[in-house]
C-alpha positions, 0 to 999 in steps of 0.5 A: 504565481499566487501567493496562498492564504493559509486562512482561507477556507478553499485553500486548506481544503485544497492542500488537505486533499492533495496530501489525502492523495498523496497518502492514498496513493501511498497505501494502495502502492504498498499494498499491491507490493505486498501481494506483488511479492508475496505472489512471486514466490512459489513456497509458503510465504508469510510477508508483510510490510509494517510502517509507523503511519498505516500500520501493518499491511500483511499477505499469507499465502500456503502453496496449492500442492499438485504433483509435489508442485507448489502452485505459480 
């Protein structure tokens, strides 16, 4: 296996870009778990994930009332 050279330039980017995926992935994962949950309860929801790192990543979702019903 090839040994990396921390000081040269092709390697730091590569590594930059394999972390800057790996947080990519990461924020659109929490993301879609937020509207995923949010859009699984039927009452009025109000859910949000909040982490050191992203920030806040908050949904708000109000039922759509037809026929005493809230909306799937």
């Amino acid at each position: 296996m090839e040994t990396l050279d921390f000081n040269n330039t092709n390697t730091i980017i590569m590594i930059g870009l394999i972390f800057g995926f790996i947080v990519a992935m990461s924020i659109i994962g929490l993301t879609f778990y937020v509207i995923k949950k949010t859009f699984e309860c039927t009452d009025e929801t109000d859910f949000g994930v909040q982490n050191r790192l992203i920030g806040k990543i908050w949904h708000n979702k109000k039922p759509n009332h037809q026929n005493g019903r809230a909306s799937p």
